[in-house]
C-alpha positions as CSV (number, residue, x, y, z in Angstrom):
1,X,71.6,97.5,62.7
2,X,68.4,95.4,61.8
3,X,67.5,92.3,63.9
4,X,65.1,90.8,61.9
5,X,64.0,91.7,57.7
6,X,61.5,89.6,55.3
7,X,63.1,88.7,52.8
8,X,61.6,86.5,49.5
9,X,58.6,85.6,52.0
10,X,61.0,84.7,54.5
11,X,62.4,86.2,57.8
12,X,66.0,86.4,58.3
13,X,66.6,86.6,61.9
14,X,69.3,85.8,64.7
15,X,67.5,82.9,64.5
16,X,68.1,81.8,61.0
17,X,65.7,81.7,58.5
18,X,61.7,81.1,59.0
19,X,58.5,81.4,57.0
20,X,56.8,84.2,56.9
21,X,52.9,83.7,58.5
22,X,51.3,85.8,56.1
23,X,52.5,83.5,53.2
24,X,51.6,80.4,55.2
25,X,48.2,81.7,55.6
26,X,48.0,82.5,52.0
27,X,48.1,78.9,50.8
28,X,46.2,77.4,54.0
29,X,43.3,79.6,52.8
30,X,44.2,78.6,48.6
31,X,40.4,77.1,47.3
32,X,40.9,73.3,47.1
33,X,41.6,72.5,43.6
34,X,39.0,71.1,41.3
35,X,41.3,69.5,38.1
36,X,44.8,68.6,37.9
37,X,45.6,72.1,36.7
38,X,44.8,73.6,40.1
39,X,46.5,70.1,42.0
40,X,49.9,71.7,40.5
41,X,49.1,75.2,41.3
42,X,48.8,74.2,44.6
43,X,51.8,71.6,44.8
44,X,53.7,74.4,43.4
45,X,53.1,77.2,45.5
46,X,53.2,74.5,48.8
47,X,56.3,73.0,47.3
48,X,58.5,76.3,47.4
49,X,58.1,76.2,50.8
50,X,59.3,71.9,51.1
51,X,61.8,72.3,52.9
52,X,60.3,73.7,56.0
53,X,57.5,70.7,56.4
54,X,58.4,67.7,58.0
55,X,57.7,64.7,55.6
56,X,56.3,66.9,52.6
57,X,56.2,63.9,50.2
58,X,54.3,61.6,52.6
59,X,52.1,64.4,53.0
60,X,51.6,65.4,49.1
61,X,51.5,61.7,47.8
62,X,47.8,61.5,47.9
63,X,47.6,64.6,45.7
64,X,50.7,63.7,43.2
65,X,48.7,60.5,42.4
66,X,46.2,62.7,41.0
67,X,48.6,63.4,38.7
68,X,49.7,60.6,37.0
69,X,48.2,60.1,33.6
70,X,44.7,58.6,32.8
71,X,44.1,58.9,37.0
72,X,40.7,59.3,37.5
73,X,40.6,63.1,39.3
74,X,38.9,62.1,42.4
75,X,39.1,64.8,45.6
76,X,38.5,62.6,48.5
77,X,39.7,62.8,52.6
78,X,43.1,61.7,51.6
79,X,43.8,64.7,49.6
């Protein structure tokens, strides 16, 4: 029998279910976006995996007011 299988970037285990590292490395290495095209890319790609990060809307706020309309696109520290 299998003990472990990736599955969906994910790998199913005795454990339960965990991220796949080569999919976590994938956006931790994603160019930092330079319009708001590219901010929901990004929020998109990061948001599939939401539910594994601790506070994910604290964390994206900075970069989902980037979004909001007439915002003046400005990548600082923040995001």
């Amino acid at each position: 029998m299998v003990q472990q299988g990736i599955v969906l970037g994910h790998i199913i285990s005795k454990n339960g279910i965990e991220v796949d590292k080569a999919k976590v490395e994938l956006i931790v290495k994603f160019p930092p976006p330079t319009n708001v095209k590219g901010i929901r890319q990004f929020l998109g790609h990061a948001g599939y995996y939401r539910r594994f990060i601790k506070d994910f809307s604290k964390i994206s706020k900075p970069l989902c007011e980037l979004l909001v309309k007439d915002a003046k696109f400005v990548w600082d520290e923040k995001c």
